[in-house]
C-alpha positions in Angstrom: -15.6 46.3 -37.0 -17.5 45.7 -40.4 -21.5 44.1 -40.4 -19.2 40.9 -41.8 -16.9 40.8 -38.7 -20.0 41.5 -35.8 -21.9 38.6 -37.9 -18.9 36.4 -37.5 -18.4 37.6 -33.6 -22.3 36.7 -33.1 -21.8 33.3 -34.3 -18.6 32.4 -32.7 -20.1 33.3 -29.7 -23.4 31.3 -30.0 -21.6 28.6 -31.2 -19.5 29.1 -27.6 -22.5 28.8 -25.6 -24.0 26.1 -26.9 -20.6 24.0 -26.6 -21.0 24.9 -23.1 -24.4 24.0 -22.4 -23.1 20.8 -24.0 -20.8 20.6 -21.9 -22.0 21.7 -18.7 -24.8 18.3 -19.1 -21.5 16.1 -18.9 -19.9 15.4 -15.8 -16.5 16.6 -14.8 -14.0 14.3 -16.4 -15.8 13.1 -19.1 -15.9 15.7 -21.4 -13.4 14.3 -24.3 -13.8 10.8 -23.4 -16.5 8.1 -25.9 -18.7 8.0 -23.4 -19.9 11.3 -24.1 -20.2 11.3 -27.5 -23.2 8.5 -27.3 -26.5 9.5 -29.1 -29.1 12.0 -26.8 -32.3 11.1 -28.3 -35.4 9.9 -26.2 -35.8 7.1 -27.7 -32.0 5.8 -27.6 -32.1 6.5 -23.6 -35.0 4.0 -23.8 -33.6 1.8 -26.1 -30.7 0.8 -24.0 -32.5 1.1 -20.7 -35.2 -1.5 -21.6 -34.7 -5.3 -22.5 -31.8 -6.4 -20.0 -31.5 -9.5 -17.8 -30.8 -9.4 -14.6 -27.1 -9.4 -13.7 -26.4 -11.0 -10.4 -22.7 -9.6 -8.6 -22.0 -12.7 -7.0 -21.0 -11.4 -3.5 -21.1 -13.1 -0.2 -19.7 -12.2 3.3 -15.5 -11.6 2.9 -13.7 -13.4 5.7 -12.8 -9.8 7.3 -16.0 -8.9 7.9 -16.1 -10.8 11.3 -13.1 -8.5 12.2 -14.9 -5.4 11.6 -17.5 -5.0 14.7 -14.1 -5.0 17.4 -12.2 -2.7 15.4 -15.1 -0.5 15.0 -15.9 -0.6 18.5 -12.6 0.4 19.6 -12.5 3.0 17.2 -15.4 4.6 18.7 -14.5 4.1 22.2 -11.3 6.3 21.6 -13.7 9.0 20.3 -17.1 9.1 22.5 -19.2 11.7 20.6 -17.5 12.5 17.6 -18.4 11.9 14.4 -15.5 10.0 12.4 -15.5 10.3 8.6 -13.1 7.6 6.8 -12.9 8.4 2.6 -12.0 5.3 0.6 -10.4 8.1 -1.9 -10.6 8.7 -5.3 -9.0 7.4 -8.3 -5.4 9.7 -8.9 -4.6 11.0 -12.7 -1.7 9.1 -14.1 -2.2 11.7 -17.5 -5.2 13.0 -19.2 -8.0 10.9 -19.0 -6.3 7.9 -17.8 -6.2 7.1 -13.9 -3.7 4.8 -11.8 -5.0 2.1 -10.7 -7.6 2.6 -7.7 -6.6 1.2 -4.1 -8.4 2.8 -1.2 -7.0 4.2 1.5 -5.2 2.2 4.3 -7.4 3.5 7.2 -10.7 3.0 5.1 -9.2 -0.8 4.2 -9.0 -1.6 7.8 -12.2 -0.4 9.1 -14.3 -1.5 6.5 -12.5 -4.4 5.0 -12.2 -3.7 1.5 -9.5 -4.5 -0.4 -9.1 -4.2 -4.8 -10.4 -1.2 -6.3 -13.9 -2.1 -5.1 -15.1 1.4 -4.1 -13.8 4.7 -4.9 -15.4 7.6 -3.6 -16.5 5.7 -0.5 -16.8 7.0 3.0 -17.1 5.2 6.1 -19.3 7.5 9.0 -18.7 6.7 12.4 -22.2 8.3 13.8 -21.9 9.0 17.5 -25.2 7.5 19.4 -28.1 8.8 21.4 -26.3 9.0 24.8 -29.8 8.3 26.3 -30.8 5.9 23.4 -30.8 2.3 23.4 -27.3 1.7 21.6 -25.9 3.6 24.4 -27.4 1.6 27.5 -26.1 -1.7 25.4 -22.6 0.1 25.3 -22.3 1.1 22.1 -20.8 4.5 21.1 -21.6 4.7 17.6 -23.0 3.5 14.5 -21.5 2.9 11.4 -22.9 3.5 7.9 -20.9 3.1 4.5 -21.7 5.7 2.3 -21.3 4.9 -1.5 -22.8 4.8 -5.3 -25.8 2.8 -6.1 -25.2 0.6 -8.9 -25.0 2.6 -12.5 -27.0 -0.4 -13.9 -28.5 -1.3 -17.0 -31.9 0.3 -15.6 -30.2 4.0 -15.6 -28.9 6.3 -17.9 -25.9 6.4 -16.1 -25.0 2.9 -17.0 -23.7 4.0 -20.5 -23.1 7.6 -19.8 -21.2 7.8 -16.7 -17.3 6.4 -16.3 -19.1 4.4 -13.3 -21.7 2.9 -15.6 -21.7 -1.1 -15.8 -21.3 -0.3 -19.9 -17.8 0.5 -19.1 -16.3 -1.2 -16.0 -18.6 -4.2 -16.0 -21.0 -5.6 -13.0 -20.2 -4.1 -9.5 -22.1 -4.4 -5.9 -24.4 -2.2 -5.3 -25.9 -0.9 -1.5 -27.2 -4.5 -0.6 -24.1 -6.3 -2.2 -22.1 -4.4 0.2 -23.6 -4.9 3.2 -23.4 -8.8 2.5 -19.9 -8.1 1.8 -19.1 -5.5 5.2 -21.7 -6.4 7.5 -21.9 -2.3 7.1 -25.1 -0.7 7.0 -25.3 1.2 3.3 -26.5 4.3 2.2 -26.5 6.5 -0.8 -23.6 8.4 -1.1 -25.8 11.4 -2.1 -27.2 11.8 1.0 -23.7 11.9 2.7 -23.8 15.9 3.4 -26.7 15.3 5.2 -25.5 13.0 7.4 -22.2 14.7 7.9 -23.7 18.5 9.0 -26.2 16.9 11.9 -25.9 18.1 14.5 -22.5 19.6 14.3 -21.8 22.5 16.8 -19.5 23.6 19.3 -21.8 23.7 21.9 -21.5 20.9 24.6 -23.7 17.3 23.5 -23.3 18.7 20.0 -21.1 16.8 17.4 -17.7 17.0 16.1 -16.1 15.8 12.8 -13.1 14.4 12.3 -12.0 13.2 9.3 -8.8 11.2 7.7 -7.7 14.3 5.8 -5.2 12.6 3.5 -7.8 10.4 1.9 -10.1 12.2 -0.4 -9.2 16.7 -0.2 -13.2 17.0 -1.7 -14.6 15.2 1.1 -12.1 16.9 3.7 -12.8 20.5 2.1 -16.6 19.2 2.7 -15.7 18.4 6.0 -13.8 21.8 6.8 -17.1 24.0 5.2 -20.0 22.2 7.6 -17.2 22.9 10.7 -17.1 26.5 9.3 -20.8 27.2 8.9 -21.2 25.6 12.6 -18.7 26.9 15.0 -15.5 24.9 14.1 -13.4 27.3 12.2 -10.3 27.3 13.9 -8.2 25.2 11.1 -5.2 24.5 13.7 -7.8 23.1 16.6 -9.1 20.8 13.5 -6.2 19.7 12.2 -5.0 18.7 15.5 -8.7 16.7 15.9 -7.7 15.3 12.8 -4.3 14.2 13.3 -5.1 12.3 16.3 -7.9 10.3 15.0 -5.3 9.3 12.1 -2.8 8.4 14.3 -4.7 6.0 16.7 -5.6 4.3 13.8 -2.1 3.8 12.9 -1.4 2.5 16.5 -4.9 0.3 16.2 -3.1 -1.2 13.2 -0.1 -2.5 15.5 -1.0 -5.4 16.6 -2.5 -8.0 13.8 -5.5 -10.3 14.6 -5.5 -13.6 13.3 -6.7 -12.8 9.9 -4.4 -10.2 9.3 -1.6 -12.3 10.1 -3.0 -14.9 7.5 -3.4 -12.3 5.1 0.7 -11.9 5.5 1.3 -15.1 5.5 -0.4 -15.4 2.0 1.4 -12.4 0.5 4.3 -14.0 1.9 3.6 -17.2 -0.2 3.0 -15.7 -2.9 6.0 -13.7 -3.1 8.3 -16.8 -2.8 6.6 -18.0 -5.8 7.4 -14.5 -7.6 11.2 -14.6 -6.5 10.8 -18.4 -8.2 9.6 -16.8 -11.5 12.4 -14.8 -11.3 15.2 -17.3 -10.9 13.7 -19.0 -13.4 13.8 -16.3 -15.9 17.3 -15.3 -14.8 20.0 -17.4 -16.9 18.4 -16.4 -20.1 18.0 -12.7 -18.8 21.8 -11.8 -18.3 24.0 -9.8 -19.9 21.1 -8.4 -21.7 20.0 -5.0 -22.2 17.3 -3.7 -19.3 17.6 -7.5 -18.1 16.7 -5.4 -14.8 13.0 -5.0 -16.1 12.7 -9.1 -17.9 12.7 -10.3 -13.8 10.3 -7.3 -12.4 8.0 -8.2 -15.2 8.5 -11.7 -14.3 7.9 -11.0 -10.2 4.9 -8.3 -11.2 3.1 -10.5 -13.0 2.7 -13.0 -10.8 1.5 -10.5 -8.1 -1.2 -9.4 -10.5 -2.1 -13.4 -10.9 -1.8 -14.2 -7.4 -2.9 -10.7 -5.8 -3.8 -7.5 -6.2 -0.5 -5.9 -7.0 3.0 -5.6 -6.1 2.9 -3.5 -2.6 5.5 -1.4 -3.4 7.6 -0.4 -6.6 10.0 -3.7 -7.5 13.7 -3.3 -6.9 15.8 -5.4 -9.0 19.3 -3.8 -8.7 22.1 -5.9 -10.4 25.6 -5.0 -9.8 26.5 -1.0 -8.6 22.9 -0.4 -8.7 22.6 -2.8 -5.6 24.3 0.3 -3.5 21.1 2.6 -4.3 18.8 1.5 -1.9 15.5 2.6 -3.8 16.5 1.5 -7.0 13.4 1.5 -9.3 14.3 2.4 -12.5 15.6 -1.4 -13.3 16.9 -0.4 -16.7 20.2 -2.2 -16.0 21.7 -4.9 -17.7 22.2 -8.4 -15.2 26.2 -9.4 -15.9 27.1 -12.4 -15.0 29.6 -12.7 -12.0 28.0 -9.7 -10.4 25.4 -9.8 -7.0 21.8 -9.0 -7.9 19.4 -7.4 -4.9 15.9 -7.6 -5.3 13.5 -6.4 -2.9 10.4 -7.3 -4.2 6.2 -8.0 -2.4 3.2 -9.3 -3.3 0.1 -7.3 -2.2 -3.2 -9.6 -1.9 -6.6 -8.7 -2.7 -7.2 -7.9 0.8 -4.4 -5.2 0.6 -1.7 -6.7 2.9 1.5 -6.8 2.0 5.2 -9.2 2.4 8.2 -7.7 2.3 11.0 -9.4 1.2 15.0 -8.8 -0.2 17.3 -11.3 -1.0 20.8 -11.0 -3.2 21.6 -13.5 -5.3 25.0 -14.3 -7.4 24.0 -13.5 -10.7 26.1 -17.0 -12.0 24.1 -19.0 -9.4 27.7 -19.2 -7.1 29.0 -16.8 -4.5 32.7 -16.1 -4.7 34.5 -16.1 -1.4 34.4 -12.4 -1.4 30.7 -12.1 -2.3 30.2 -14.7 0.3 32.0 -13.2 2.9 30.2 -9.9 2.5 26.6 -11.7 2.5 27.3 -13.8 5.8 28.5 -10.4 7.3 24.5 -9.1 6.8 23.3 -12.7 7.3 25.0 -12.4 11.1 23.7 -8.8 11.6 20.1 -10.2 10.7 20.3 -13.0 13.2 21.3 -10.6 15.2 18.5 -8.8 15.1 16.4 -11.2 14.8 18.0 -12.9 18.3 17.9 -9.7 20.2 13.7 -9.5 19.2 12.3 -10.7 22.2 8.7 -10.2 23.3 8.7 -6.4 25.0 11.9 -5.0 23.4 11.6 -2.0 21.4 13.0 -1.2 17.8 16.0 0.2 19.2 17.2 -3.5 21.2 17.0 -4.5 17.3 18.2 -1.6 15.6 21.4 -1.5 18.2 21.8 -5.4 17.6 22.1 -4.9 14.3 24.2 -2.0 14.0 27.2 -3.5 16.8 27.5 -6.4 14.3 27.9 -4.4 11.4 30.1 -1.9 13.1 32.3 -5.5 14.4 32.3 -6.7 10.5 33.5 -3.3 9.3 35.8 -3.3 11.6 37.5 -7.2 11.0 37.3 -6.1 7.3 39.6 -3.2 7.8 37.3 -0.7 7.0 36.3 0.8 9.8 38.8 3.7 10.3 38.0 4.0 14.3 37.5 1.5 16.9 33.8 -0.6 16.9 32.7 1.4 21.0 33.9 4.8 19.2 32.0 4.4 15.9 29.0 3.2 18.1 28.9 5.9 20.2 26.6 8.7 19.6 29.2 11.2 18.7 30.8 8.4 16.4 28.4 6.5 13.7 31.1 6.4 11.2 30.0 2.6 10.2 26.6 4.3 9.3 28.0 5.2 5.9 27.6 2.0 4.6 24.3 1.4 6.1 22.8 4.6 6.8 18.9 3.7 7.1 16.5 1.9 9.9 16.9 -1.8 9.7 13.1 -3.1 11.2 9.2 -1.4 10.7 6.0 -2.5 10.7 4.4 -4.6 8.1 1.1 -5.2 7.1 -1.8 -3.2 4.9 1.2 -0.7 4.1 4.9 -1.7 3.8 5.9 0.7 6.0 3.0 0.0 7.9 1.3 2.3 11.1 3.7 5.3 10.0 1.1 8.3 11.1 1.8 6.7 15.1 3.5 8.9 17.0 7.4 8.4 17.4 6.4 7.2 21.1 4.1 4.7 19.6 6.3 3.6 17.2 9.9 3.3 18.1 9.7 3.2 21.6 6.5 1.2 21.9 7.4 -3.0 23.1 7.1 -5.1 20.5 4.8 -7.3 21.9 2.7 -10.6 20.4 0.7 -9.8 17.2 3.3 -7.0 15.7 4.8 -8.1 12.6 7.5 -6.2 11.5 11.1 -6.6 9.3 14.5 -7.1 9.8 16.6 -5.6 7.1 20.3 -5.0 7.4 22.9 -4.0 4.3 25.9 -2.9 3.6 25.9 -0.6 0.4 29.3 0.0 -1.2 29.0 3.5 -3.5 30.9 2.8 -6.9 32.9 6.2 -6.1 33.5 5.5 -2.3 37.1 5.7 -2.1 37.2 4.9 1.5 37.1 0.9 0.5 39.2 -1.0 -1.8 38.3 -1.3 -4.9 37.1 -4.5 -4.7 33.9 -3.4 -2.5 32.9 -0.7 -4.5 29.5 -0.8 -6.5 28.7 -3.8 -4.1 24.8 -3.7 -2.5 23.7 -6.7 -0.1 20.7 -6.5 1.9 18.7 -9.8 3.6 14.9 -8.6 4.6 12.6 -10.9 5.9 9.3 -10.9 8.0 8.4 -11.3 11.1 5.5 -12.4 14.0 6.2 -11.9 17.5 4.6 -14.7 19.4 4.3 -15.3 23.2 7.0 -17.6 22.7 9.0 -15.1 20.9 9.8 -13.9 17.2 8.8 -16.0 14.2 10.6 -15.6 10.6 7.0 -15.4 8.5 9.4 -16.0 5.6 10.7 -19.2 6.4 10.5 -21.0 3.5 12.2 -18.3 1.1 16.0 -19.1 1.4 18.7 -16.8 2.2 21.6 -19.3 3.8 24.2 -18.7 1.2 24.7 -23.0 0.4 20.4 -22.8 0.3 20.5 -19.8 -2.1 23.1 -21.4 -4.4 20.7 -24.7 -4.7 17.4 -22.4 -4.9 19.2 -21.0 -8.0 20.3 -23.6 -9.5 16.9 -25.7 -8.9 15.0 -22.7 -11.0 17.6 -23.0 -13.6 17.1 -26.1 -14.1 13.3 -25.9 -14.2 13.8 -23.4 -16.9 16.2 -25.0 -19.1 13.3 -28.0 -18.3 10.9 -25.7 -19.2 12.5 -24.3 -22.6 13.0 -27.7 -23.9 9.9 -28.6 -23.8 8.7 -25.8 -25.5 11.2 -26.7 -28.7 10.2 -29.7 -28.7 
């Protein structure tokens, strides 16, 4: 190598380090963003940490907060001595620098009652009490402290520096804004490691961790170090710790108190009013090009206006899409004369969701065919819905539901063996054309409670409090040439939600109609508003 090249090496290499050091004084994730390239000097850091108002959150107690204590209690009760660590979760990559956005973790949600993107990186610490101490001689088994980020004010560097700086995301509570909010006792998140390692040991009246591992893997890798470095290193006996702590609160989740159930009931409003933007937008929408997507815009942006999101991916499946029972693509073109499934939910701001399908002629009339194929599913939902008595299990539904599809196959002609043979265990040929579950739980997720066990789940009564759907089909493949022609590429499903009560079930989505005269006047109601609505607007 010449003097020229090792002169050239020398600086390309101190040219390396010293993008490093730069680097290495940003955080993680911010190294390409604008944030980073503000100015350094002294006298800028001052600048823009000096001269600010005060900037008040606005925060007062949420309405779940007098929820929080029982569940807490209970939660703690299950686990006498352990200490239970609940992540909110982080924010996941959608590409590069750009995130989804946040929503914390179910289990988090429930126990702190959070909802919106209000915290990520949270974690809730259930800290096991003094078993000679005070708490414990009132009864109490723990204590619970939400660990989380002061506020990157205008008072701190961070606030224009850090992608959690009030320069970028705006105003946000802080330690004391969240215990108005919670109810929770706050602490800094920084001294979270701390808190977790006390005490921790295998000995007996030493402490356990168990954490929701799914949540946040940094906080459940921190979690799985402080077991290693004090006696808990077996990562099957952990796991199995783990597992069951996520699963009770699964089952904890069952039964809704009153303000979940009013929660529902909101997103349940509030979808109906989506499905309405929807029908409203539909005449003008068909036969057009990706007409699929004009009516989940139309549905989705009413859940951001109303709530926090949609609860789940929007299916609008128009036509032979209708037969693909997560259709979520919605790049199809609405035709006219064809039957149009949505299933489609609102998510509040307090994270619960509805639930809902209906399937709609796309001309605003069924035609005896259509119809006849729709009342077949409407009959296997009342069914359902009639055999949903307080202390049943899924299965007295699911079984319900199923014989009544199995009897319409068969009057249709379709069923190539007898309605008791295809029933039977060894027969289920009617499950072809509806081969999923029909009924789960509902609430902070869709498919709410789905860490219980099986036990828990499926064979547990459904007693008063549960809400859950009812969701029968019958999906026609395009290329099934088991079935005339004329039932191929046909999709029908009917979903609605539901409250067990002492007195029996109650359809939560009343007031969304499904008979098929109802849904013919729904239709034609929001058509009219439209056409209304468009005139107007020439004028």
């Amino acid at each position: 190598m010449s003097a020229s090249d090792e002169t050239r090496s020398a600086q390309a290499e101190k040219r390396y380090q010293q993008d490093e050091e730069e680097l290495s004084a940003q955080a993680v994730g911010e190294r390409v963003a604008n944030r980073t390239l503000s100015p350094r000097s002294e006298s800028f850091r001052k600048f823009m940490t000096e001269g600010w108002g005060e900037v008040d959150p606005g925060v007062t107690p949420l309405e779940s907060s007098k929820y929080i204590p029982a569940r807490l209690e209970a939660l703690g009760k299950r686990f006498p001595g352990s200490r239970i660590v609940i992540p909110a979760g982080q924010p996941k990559t959608r590409n590069n620098d750009c995130d989804y956005a946040f929503r914390p973790d179910t289990t988090f949600a429930y126990y702190t009652g959070l909802g919106e993107d209000y915290e990520a990186g949270a974690v809730l610490v259930l800290d096991p009490v003094d078993p000679d101490g005070e708490d414990a001689k009132a009864g109490r088994t723990h204590t619970a402290t939400l660990f989380l980020k002061p506020r990157a004010d205008q008072t701190t560097e961070d606030y224009y520096r850090s992608g959690y700086g009030e320069y970028w995301v705006g105003a946000r509570p802080g330690l004391k804004e969240f215990t108005t909010m919670t109810g929770l006792n706050t602490r800094d998140i920084s001294q979270l490691s701390d808190a977790l390692s006390k005490d921790v040991g295998p000995e007996e009246g030493a402490v356990q961790l168990r954490v929701v591992r799914e949540a946040d893997p940094q906080i459940t890798g921190e979690v799985e170090l402080i077991r290693e470095q004090n006696g808990w290193a077996d990562p099957d006996r952990n796991r199995a710790a783990d597992d069951r702590l996520h699963e009770y609160a699964a089952e904890a989740r069952m039964v809704k108190d009153s303000y979940e159930v009013g929660e529902i009931r909101k997103a349940v409003a509030a979808t109906k009013r989506g499905f309405d933007r929807m029908l409203t937008a539909l005449p003008g929408a068909l036969d057009k090009p990706r007409s699929e997507r004009i009516l989940e815009g139309a549905f989705n942006a009413n859940a951001r206006e109303e709530g926090n999101d949609e609860g789940y991916e929007t299916i609008v499946a128009s036509g032979a899409h209708a037969a693909t029972l997560h259709w979520v693509r919605n790049t199809g073109s609405i035709d006219s004369g064809d039957l149009l499934l949505i299933d489609a939910g609102v998510e509040v701001n307090s994270l619960y969701t509805a639930d809902i399908t209906r399937t709609f002629p796309t001309n605003g009339k069924f035609t005896p065919f259509q119809r006849r194929l729709y009342e077949a599913v409407l009959k296997a939902q009342q069914a359902g819905f009639d055999a949903a008595k307080p202390g049943v299990t899924y299965h007295h539904i699911h079984d319900a539901v199923m014989r009544s599809i199995a009897e319409s196959l068969h009057e249709f002609g379709i069923l190539p063996v007898s309605v008791e043979e295809s029933l039977s265990p060894e027969g289920q040929q009617h499950r072809r054309w509806l081969a999923c579950g029909v009924a789960h739980h509902l609430g902070l997720d869709v498919h709410d409670c789905a860490q219980a066990r099986f036990e828990s789940y499926q064979e547990r009564p459904i007693t008063p409090g549960i809400t859950f759907t009812i969701e029968p089909g019958l999906y026609f493949k395009e290329n099934d040439l088991l079935v005339p022609p004329e039932y191929r590429g046909i999709g029908i499903r009917i979903e609605d939600d539901v409250l067990m009560t002492e007195n029996g079930p109650e359809w939560i989505s009343h007031d969304i109609p499904k008979q098929p005269d109802d849904v013919e006047a729904w239709m034609a109601e929001r058509a009219a508003a439209g056409a209304a609505g468009s005139g107007a607007e020439e004028r």
